[in-house]
C-alpha positions as CSV (number, residue, x, y, z in Angstrom):
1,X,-24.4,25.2,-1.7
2,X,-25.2,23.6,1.7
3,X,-27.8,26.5,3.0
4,X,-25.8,29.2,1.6
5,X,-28.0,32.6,0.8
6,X,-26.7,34.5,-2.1
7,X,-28.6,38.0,-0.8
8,X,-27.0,37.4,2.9
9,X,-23.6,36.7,1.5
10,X,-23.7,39.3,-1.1
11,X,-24.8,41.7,1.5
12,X,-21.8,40.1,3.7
13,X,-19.2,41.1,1.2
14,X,-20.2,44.0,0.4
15,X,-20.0,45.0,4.6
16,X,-16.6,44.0,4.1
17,X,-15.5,45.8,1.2
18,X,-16.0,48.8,3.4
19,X,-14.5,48.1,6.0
20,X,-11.4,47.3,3.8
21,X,-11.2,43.4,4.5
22,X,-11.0,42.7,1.2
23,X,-9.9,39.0,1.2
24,X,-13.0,37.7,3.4
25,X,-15.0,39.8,0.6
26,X,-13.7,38.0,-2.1
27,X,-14.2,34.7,-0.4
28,X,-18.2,35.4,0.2
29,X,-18.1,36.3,-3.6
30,X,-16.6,33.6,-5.1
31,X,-19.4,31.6,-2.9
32,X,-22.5,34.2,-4.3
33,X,-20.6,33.4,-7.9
34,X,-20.8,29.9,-7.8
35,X,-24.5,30.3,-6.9
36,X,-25.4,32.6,-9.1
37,X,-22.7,33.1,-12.1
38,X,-24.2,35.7,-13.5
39,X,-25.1,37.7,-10.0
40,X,-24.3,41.4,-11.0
41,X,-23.9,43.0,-7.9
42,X,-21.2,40.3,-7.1
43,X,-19.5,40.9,-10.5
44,X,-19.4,44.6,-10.3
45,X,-18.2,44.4,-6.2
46,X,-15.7,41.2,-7.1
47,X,-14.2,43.9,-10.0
48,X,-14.1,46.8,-7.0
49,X,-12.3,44.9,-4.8
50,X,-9.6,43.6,-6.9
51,X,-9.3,47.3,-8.4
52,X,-8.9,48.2,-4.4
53,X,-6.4,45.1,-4.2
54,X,-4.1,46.2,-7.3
55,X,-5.0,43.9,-9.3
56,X,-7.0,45.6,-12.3
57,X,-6.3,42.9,-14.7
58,X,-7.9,40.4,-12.5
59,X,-10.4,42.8,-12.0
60,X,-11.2,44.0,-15.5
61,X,-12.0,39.7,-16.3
62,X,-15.0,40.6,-14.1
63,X,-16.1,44.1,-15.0
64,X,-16.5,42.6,-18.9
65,X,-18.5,39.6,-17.8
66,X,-20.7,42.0,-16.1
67,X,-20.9,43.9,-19.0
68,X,-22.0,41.1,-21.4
69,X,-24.9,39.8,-19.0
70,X,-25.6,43.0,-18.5
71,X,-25.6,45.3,-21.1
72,X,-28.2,47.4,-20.0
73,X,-26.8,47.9,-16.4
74,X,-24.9,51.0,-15.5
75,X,-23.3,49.8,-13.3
76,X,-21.4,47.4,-15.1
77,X,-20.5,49.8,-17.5
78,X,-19.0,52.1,-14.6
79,X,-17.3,49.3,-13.0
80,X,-16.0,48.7,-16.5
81,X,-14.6,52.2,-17.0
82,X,-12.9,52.0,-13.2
83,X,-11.0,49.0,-14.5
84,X,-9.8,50.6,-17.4
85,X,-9.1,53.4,-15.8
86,X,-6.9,51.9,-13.3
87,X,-5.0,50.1,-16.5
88,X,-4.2,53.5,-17.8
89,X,-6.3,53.3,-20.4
90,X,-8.1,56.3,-20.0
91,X,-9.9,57.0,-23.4
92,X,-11.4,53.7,-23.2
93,X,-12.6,54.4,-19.8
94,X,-14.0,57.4,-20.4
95,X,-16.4,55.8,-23.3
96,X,-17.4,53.4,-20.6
97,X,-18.2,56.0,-18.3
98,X,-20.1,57.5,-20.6
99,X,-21.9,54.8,-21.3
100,X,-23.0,54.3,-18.1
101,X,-24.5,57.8,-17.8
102,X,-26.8,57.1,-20.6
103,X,-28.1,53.8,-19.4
104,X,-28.8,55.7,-16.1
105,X,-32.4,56.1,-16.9
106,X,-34.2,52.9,-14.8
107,X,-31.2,53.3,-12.2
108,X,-31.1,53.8,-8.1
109,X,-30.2,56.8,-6.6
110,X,-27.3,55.2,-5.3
111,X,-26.0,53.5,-8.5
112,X,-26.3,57.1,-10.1
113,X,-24.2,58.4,-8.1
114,X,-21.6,55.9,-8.3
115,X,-21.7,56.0,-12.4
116,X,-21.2,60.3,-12.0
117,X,-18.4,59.2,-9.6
118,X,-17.1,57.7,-11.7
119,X,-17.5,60.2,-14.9
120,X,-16.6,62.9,-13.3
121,X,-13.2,61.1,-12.6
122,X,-12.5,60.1,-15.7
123,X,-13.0,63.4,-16.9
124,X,-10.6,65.1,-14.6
125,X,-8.0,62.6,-15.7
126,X,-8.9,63.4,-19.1
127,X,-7.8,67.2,-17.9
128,X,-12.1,67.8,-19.3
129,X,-12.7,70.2,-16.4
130,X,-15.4,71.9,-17.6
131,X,-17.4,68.4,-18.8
132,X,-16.3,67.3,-15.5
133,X,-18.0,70.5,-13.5
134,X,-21.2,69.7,-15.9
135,X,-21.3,66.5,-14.6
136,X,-20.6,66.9,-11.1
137,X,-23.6,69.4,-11.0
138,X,-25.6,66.9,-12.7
139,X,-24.8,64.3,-10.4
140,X,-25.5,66.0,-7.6
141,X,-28.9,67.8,-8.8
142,X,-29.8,64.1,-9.5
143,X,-28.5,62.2,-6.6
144,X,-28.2,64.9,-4.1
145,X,-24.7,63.2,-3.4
146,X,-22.4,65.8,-1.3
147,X,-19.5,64.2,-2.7
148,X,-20.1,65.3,-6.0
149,X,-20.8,69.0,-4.6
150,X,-17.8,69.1,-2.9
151,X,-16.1,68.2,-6.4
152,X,-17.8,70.5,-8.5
153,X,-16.1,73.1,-6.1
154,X,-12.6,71.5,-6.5
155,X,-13.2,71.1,-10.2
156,X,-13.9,75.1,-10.4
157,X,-10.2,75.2,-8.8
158,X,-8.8,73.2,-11.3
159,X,-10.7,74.4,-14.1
160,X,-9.4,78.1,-13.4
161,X,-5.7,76.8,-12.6
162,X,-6.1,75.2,-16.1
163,X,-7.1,78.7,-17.8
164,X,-4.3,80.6,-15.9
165,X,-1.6,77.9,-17.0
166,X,-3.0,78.9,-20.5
167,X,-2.3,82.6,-20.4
């Protein structure tokens, strides 16, 4: 590829994933992809940033190849269950995310809590406040992630707006 580093473009695109500039992210992965075809951190971010773009369908292609040459991976898995859940279908989605909190055992602090994220979303969707709580606190105990402490306090909310709906 002409000189091209697959870590310093990977690293590239994922700078510009967060600063929203999607397109030029996309561009430096297709690049690490034809590389490295199986690169996982370019699948799972390629799947992110079409998920961020609309474009689940597109994205959910790349979240299942991840998947398959990576079946151990988290990650994948939680990518997997973002897709799905951005294609409504949310049972699925949540059996991904689950998934990808058992294979958390070998994984970064940082990819765990991006697979809790990712639970605990698919749990409120799933109207599973108290799992979601559960998992929050786990993810936070494990990650230290504030994010996840901040929603284990919104879940509480919702949980007892659920129960008082009940009565």
């Amino acid at each position: 590829m002409n000189g091209f580093e697959v870590g310093r473009g990977f690293q590239e695109a994922r700078v510009l994933a967060l600063v929203e500039r999607r397109e030029d992210a996309l561009a430096l992965l297709d690049q690490v992809l034809a590389a490295v075809p199986n690169h996982l951190g370019a699948l799972v971010l390629r799947s992110d940033v079409l998920c961020a773009l609309g474009r689940p369908g597109e994205a959910l292609v790349y979240a299942r190849e991840a998947v398959q040459g990576w079946p151990t991976a988290a990650v994948a898995h939680s990518a997997l269950a973002r897709c799905l859940e951005a294609l409504g279908q949310a049972p699925e989605a949540l059996q991904a995310a689950q998934e990808s909190r058992r294979l958390l055992a070998g994984a970064e602090p940082g990819e765990a809590a991006v697979v809790f994220a990712t639970l605990v979303g698919c749990l409120r969707h799933a109207r599973l406040f108290r799992e979601a709580l559960a998992a929050a606190l786990e993810g936070h105990e494990r990650t230290g992630d504030a994010i996840l402490a901040e929603w284990a306090v919104e879940i509480e909310q919702e949980l007892a707006a659920a129960e008082r709906e009940r009565c």
